[in-house]
BAZALO-314815 format. One line per field, with one value per residue (C-alpha): residue number from 1; residue in three letters; x, y, z. Coordinates in nm, 2 decimals, m for minus. Example, Ala and Ser with C-alpha at 12.3 -4.5 7.8 and 13.67 -1.06 7.14 Angstrom:
// residues 2
resi	c(1 | 2)
resn	c(ALA | SER)
xx	c(1.23 | 1.37)
yy	c(m0.45 | m0.11)
zz	c(0.78 | 0.71)
This chain:
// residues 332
resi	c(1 | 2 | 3 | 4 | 5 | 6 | 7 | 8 | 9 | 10 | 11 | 12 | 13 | 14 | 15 | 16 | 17 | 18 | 19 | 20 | 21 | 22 | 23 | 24 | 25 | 26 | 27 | 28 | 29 | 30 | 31 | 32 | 33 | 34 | 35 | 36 | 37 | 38 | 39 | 40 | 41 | 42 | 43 | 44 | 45 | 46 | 47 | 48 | 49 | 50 | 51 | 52 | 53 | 54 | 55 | 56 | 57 | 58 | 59 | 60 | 61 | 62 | 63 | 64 | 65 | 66 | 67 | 68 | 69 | 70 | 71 | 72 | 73 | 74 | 75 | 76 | 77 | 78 | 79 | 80 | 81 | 82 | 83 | 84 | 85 | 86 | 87 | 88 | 89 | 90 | 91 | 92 | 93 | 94 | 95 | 96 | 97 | 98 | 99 | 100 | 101 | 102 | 103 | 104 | 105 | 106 | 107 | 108 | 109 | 110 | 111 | 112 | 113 | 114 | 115 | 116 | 117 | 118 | 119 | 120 | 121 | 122 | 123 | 124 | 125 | 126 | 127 | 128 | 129 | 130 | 131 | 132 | 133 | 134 | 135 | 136 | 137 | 138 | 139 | 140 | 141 | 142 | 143 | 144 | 145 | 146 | 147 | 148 | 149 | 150 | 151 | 152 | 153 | 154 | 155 | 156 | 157 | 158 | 159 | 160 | 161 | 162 | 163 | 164 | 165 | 166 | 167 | 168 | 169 | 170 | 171 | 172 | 173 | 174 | 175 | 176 | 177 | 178 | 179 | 180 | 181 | 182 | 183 | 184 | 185 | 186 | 187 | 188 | 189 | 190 | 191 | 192 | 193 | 194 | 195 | 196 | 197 | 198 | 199 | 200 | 201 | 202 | 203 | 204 | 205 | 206 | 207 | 208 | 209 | 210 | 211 | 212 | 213 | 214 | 215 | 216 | 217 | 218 | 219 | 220 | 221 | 222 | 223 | 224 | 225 | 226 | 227 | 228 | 229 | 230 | 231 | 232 | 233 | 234 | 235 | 236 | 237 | 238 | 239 | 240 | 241 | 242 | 243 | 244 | 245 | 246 | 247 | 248 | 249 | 250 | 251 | 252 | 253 | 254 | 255 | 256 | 257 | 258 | 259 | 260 | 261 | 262 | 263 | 264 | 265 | 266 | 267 | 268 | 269 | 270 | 271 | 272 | 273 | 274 | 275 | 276 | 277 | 278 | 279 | 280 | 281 | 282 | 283 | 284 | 285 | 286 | 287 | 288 | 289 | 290 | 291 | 292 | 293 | 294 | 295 | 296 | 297 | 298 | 299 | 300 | 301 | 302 | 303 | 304 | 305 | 306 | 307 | 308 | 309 | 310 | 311 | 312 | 313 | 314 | 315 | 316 | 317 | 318 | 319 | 320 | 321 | 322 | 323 | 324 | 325 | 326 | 327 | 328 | 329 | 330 | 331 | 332)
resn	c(UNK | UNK | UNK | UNK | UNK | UNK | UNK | UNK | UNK | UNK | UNK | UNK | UNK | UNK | UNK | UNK | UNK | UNK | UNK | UNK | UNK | UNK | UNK | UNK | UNK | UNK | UNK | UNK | UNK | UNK | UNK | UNK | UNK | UNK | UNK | UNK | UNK | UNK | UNK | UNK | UNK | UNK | UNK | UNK | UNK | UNK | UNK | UNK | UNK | UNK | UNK | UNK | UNK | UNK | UNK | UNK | UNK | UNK | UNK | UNK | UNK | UNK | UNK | UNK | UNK | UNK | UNK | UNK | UNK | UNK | UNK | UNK | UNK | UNK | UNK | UNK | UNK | UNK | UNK | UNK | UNK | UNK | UNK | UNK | UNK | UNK | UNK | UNK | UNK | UNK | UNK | UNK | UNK | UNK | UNK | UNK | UNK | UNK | UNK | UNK | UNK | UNK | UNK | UNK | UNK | UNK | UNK | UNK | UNK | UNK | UNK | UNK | UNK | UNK | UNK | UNK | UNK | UNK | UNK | UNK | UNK | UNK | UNK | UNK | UNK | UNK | UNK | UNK | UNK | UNK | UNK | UNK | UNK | UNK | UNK | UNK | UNK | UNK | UNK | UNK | UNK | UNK | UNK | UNK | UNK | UNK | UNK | UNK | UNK | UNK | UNK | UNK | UNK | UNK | UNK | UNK | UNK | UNK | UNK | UNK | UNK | UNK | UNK | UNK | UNK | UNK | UNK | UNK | UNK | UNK | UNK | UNK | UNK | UNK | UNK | UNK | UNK | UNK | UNK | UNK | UNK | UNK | UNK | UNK | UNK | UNK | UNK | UNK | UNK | UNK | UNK | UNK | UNK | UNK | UNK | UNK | UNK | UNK | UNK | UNK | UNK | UNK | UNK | UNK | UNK | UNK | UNK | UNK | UNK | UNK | UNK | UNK | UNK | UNK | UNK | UNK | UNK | UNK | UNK | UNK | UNK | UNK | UNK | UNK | UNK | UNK | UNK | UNK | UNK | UNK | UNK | UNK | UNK | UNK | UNK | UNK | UNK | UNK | UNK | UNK | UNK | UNK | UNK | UNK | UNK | UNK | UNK | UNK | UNK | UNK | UNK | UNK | UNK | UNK | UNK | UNK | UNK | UNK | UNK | UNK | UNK | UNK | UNK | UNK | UNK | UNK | UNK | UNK | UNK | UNK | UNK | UNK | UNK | UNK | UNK | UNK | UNK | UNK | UNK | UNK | UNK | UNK | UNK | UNK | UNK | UNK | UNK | UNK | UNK | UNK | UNK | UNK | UNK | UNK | UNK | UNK | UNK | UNK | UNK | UNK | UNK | UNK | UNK | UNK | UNK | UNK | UNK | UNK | UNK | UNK | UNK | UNK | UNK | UNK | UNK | UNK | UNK | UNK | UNK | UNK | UNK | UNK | UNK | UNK | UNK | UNK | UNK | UNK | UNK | UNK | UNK | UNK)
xx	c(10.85 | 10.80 | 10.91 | 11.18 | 11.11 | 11.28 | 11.21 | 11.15 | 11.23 | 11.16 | 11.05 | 10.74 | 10.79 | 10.50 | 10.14 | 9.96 | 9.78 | 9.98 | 9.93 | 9.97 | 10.29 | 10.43 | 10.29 | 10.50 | 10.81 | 10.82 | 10.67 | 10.76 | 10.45 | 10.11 | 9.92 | 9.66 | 9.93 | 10.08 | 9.67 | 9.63 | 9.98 | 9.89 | 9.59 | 9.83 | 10.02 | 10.30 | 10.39 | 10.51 | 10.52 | 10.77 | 10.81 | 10.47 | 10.22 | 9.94 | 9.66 | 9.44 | 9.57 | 9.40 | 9.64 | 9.78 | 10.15 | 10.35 | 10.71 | 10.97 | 10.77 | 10.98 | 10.81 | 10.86 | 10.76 | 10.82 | 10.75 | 10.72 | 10.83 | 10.55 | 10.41 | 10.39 | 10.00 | 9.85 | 9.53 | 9.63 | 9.58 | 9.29 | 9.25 | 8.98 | 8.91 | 8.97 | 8.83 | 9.17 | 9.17 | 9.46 | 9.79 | 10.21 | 10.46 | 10.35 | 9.95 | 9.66 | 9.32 | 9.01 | 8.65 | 8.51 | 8.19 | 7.85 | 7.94 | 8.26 | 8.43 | 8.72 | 8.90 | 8.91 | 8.74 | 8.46 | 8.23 | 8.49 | 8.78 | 8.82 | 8.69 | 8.77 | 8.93 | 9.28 | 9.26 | 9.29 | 9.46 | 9.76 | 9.70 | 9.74 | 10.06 | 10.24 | 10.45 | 10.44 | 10.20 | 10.25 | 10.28 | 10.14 | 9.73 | 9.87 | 9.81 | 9.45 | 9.45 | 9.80 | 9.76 | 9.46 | 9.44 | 9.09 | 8.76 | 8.40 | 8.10 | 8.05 | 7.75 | 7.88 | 8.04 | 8.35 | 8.67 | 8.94 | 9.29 | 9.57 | 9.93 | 10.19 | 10.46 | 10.46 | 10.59 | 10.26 | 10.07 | 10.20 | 10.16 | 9.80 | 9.71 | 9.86 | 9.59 | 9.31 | 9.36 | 9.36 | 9.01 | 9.05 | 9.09 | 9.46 | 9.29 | 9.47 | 9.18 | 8.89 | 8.61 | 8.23 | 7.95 | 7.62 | 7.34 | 6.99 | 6.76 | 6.40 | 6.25 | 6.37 | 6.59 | 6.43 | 6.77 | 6.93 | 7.29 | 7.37 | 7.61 | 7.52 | 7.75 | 7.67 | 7.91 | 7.89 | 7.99 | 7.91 | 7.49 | 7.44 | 7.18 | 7.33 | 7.66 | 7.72 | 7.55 | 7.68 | 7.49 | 7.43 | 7.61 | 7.67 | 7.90 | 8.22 | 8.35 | 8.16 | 8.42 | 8.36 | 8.17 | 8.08 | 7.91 | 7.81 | 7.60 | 7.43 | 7.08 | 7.15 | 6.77 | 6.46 | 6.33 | 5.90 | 5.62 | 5.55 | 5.91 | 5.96 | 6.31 | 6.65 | 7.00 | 7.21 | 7.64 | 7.81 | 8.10 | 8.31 | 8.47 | 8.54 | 8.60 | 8.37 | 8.20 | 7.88 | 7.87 | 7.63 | 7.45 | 7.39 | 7.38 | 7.14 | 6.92 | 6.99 | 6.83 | 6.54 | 6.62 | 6.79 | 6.97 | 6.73 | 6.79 | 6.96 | 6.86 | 7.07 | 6.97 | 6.65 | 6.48 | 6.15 | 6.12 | 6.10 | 5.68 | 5.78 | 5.85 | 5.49 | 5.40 | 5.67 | 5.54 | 5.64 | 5.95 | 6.07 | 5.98 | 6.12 | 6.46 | 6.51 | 6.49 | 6.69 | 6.98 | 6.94 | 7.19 | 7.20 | 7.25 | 7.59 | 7.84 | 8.20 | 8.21 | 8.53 | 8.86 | 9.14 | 9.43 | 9.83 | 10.08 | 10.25 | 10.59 | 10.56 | 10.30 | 10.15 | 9.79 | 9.58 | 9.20 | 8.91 | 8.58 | 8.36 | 8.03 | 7.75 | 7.71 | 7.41 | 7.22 | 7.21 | 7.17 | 6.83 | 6.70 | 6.75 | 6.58 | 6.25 | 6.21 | 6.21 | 5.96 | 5.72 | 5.43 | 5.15 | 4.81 | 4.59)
yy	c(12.45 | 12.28 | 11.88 | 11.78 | 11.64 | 11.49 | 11.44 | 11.16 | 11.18 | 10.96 | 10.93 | 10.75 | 10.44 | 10.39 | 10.56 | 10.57 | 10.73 | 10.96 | 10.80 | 10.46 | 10.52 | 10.66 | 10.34 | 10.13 | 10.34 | 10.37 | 10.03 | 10.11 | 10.42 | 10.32 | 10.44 | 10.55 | 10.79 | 10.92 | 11.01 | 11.23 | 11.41 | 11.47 | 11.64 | 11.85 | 11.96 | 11.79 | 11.59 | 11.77 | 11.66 | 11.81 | 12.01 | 12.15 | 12.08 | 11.87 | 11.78 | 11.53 | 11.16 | 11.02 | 11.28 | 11.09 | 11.08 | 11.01 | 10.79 | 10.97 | 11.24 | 11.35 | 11.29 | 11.45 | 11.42 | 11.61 | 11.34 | 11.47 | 11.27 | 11.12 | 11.36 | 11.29 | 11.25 | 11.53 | 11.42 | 11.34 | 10.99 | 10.89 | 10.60 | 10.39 | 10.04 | 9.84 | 9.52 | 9.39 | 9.07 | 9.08 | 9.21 | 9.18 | 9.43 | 9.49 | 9.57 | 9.54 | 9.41 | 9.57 | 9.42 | 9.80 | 9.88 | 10.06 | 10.43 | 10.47 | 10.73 | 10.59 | 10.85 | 11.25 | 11.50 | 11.75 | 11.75 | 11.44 | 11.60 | 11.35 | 11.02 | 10.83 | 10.49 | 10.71 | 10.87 | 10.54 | 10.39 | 10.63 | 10.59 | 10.21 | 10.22 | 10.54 | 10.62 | 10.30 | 10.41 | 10.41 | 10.79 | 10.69 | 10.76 | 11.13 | 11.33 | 11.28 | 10.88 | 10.72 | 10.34 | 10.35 | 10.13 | 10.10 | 10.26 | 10.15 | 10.35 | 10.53 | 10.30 | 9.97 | 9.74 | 9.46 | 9.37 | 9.68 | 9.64 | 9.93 | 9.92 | 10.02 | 10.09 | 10.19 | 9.90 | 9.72 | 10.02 | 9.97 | 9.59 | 9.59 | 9.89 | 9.67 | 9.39 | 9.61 | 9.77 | 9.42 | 9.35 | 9.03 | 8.93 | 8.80 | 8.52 | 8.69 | 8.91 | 8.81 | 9.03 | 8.97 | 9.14 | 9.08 | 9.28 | 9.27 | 9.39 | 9.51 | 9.19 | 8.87 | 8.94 | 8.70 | 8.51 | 8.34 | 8.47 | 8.68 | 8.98 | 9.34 | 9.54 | 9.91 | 10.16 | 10.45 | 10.81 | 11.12 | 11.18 | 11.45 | 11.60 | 11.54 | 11.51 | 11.35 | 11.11 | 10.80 | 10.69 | 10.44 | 10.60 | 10.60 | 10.94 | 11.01 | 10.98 | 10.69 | 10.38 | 10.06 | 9.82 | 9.50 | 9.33 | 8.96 | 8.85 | 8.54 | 8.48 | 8.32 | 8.34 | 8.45 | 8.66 | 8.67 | 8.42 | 8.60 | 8.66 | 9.09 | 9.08 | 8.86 | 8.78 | 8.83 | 8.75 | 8.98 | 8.97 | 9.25 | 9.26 | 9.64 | 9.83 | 10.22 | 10.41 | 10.29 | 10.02 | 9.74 | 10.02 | 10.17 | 9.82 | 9.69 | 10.03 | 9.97 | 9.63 | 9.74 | 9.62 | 9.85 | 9.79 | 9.77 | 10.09 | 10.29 | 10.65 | 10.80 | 10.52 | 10.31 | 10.61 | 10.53 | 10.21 | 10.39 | 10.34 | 9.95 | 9.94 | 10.00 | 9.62 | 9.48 | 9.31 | 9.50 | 9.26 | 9.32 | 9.71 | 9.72 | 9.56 | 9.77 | 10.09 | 9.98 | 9.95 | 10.27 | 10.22 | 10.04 | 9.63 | 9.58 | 9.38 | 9.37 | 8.92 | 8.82 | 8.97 | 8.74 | 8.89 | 8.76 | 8.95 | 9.20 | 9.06 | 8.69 | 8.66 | 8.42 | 8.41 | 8.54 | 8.52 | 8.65 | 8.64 | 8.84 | 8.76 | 8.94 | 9.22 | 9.22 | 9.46 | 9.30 | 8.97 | 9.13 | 9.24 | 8.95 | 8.74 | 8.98 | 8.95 | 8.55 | 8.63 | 8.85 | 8.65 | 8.86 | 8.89 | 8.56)
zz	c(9.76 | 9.46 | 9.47 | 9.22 | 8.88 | 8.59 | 8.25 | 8.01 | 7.64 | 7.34 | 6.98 | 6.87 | 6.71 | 6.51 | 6.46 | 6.77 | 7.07 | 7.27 | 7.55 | 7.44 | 7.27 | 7.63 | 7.83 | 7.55 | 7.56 | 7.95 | 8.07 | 8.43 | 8.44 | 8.36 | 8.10 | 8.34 | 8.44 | 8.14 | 8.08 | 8.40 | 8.29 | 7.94 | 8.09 | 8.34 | 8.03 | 8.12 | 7.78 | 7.44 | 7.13 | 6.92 | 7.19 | 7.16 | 7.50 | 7.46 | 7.66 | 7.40 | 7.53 | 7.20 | 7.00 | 6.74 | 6.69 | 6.38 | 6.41 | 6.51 | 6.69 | 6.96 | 7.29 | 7.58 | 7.94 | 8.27 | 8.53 | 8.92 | 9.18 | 9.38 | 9.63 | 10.03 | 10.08 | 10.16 | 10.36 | 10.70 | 10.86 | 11.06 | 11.29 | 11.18 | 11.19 | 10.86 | 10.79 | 10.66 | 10.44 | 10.33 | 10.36 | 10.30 | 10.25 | 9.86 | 9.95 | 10.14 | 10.09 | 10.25 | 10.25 | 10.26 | 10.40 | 10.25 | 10.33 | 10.30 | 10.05 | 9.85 | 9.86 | 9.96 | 9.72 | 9.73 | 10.03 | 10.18 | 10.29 | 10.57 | 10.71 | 10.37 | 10.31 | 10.22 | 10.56 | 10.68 | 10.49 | 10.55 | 10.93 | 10.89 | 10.67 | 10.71 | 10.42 | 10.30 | 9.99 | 9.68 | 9.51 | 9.18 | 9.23 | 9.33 | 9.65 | 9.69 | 9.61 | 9.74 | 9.63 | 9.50 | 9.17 | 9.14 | 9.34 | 9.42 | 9.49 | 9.85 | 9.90 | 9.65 | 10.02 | 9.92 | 9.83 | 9.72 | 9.68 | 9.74 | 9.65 | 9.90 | 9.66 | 9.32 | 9.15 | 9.31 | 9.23 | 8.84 | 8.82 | 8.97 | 8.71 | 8.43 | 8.55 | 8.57 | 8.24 | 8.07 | 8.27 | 8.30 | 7.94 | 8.00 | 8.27 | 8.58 | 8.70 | 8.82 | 8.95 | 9.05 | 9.22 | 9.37 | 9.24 | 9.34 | 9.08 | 9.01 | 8.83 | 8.62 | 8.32 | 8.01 | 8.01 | 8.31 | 8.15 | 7.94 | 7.85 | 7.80 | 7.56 | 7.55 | 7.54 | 7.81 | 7.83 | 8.04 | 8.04 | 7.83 | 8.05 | 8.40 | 8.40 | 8.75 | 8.59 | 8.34 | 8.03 | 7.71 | 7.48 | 7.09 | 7.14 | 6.96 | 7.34 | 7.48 | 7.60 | 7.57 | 7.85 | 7.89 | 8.18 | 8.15 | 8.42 | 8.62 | 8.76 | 9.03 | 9.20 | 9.17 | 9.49 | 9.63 | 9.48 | 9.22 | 9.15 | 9.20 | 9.18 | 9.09 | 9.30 | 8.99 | 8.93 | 8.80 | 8.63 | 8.47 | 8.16 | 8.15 | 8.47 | 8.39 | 8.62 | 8.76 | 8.51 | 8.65 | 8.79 | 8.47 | 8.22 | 8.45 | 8.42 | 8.05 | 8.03 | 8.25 | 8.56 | 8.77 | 9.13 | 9.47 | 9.64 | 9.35 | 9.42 | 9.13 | 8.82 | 8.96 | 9.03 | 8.81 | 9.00 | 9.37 | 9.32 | 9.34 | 9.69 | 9.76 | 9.64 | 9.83 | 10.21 | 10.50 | 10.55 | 10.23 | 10.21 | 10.56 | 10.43 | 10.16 | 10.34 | 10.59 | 10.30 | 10.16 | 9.94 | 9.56 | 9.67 | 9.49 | 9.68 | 9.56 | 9.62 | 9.46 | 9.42 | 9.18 | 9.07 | 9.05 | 9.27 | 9.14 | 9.29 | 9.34 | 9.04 | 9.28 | 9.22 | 9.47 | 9.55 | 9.83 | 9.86 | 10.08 | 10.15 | 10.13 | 10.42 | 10.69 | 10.54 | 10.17 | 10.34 | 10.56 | 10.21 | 10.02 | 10.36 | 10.31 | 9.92 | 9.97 | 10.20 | 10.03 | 9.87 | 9.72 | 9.83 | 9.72)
């Protein structure tokens, strides 16, 4: 049985993206959302289907929408233990760990952070995110550990989004990582502004791009030391001012120092790890993973507007590797 839906109807009031236009018209959906139904073929303009969010309407274009009502979740709960930072009856915090899948999709049907997350608060989810990702607002990597935050209701779900589309650039979120990378960028700060898209020759892949498609990132980032005598790698900051897929991952790549333990974009650095002392070399298997830690988490409430910020530090494993690099001293 198909669940109920009802439908939205407007008319653009000036020239703009499709997608846009609806987030302004109907400020109580995100735009994130009015995106994925475009692409369902849910939204007609001049009641004509289109599935282009960038489609650009004229004003008075008559928009018009067919907006489901949030589905139940459709993974099924899992008891799991959550390291649970936070929490009230709006959303929850987690300090994730290296490992764990955000949520379900291919080849991670179950044992995810939704499956938990729906064993820990029942119905309480917000519907926005869709069957397969119930609260989630934003995701890390499987194998990036730290702070995550989850709405429990939509109205959370639709004030965090607002937050995290502004990335920070209205002062109410804050976000930083720490990276460990393959040797010493020439400046102790500095930003890196390069667009990224899609790779055009793997495209599980993300990539520096100049495309027609490519979206805008920024990622402004912090030496904060300098790692073996002589120096072999660098604890960086990181702070973003764009939220895209594998972004420090790939800027740093870009700027020629990629992550520690990157499989997917520091793979030309792999013959590294055979100058590194056993400590060191030790470490860094033992992480298999990139070393990205999701440190701080700042953002304002979505009901009390009360400003709200954790900090997580930096797991065991990250910790052991960043212990053997101060260690490893070349050969005299």
């Amino acid at each position: 049985m198909s669940l109920p839906s009802k439908s939205l109807e407007t008319r653009a009031a000036a020239p703009d993206r499709l997608d846009k236009a609806l987030a302004l018209a109907f400020p109580d959906v995100s735009r994130a959302r009015f995106q994925a139904l475009i692409a369902e073929g849910a939204v007609s303009v001049e009641g004509v289907p289109v599935t282009e969010p960038r489609h650009r309407v004229k004003p008075g274009d008559s928009l018009s929408v067919i907006l489901p009502e949030p589905a139940p979740p459709e993974p099924r709960g899992e008891e799991m233990a959550l390291a649970i930072v936070y929490e009230d009856k709006d959303l929850i915090v987690i300090d994730k760990p290296p490992g764990l899948v955000v949520h379900p999709g291919a080849g991670n049907e179950t044992g995810t952070l939704v499956n938990a997350l729906i064993a820990h608060c029942g119905e309480s989810l917000s519907g926005i995110g869709g069957v397969r990702r119930p609260g989630i607002v934003h995701r890390l990597d499987k194998d990036t550990s730290g702070l995550l935050v989850v709405a429990k209701n939509d109205r959370a779900h639709h004030g965090l989004s607002e937050q995290f589309a502004a990335h920070g650039r209205d002062g109410r979120l804050a976000r930083s990582y720490l990276a460990i990378v393959w040797g010493v960028p020439e400046r102790r700060q500095g930003t890196i502004a390069a667009a990224i898209d899609r790779s055009s020759a793997n495209r599980k892949k993300m990539a520096v791009s100049r495309g027609q498609n490519a979206r805008e990132a920024v990622t402004h980032y912090e030496v904060l030391e300098t790692l073996g005598k002589p120096p072999v790698a660098s604890l960086l900051r990181c702070e973003l001012e764009t939220g895209r897929t594998h972004q420090i991952r790939v800027h740093m790549a870009h700027a020629g120092h990629p992550l520690l333990g990157d499989p997917v974009y520091g793979a030309g650095f792999r013959s590294s790890a055979s100058k590194l002392s056993e400590p060191a070399r030790s470490a860094l298997k033992s992480l298999n993973r990139q070393a990205l830690h999701a440190t701080v988490l700042g953002f304002d409430h979505p009901s009390s507007g009360r400003p709200l910020r954790f900090e997580s530090p930096a797991p065991e494993d990250f910790s052991a590797l960043l212990k053997g690099l101060r260690l490893n001293v070349a050969d005299p």
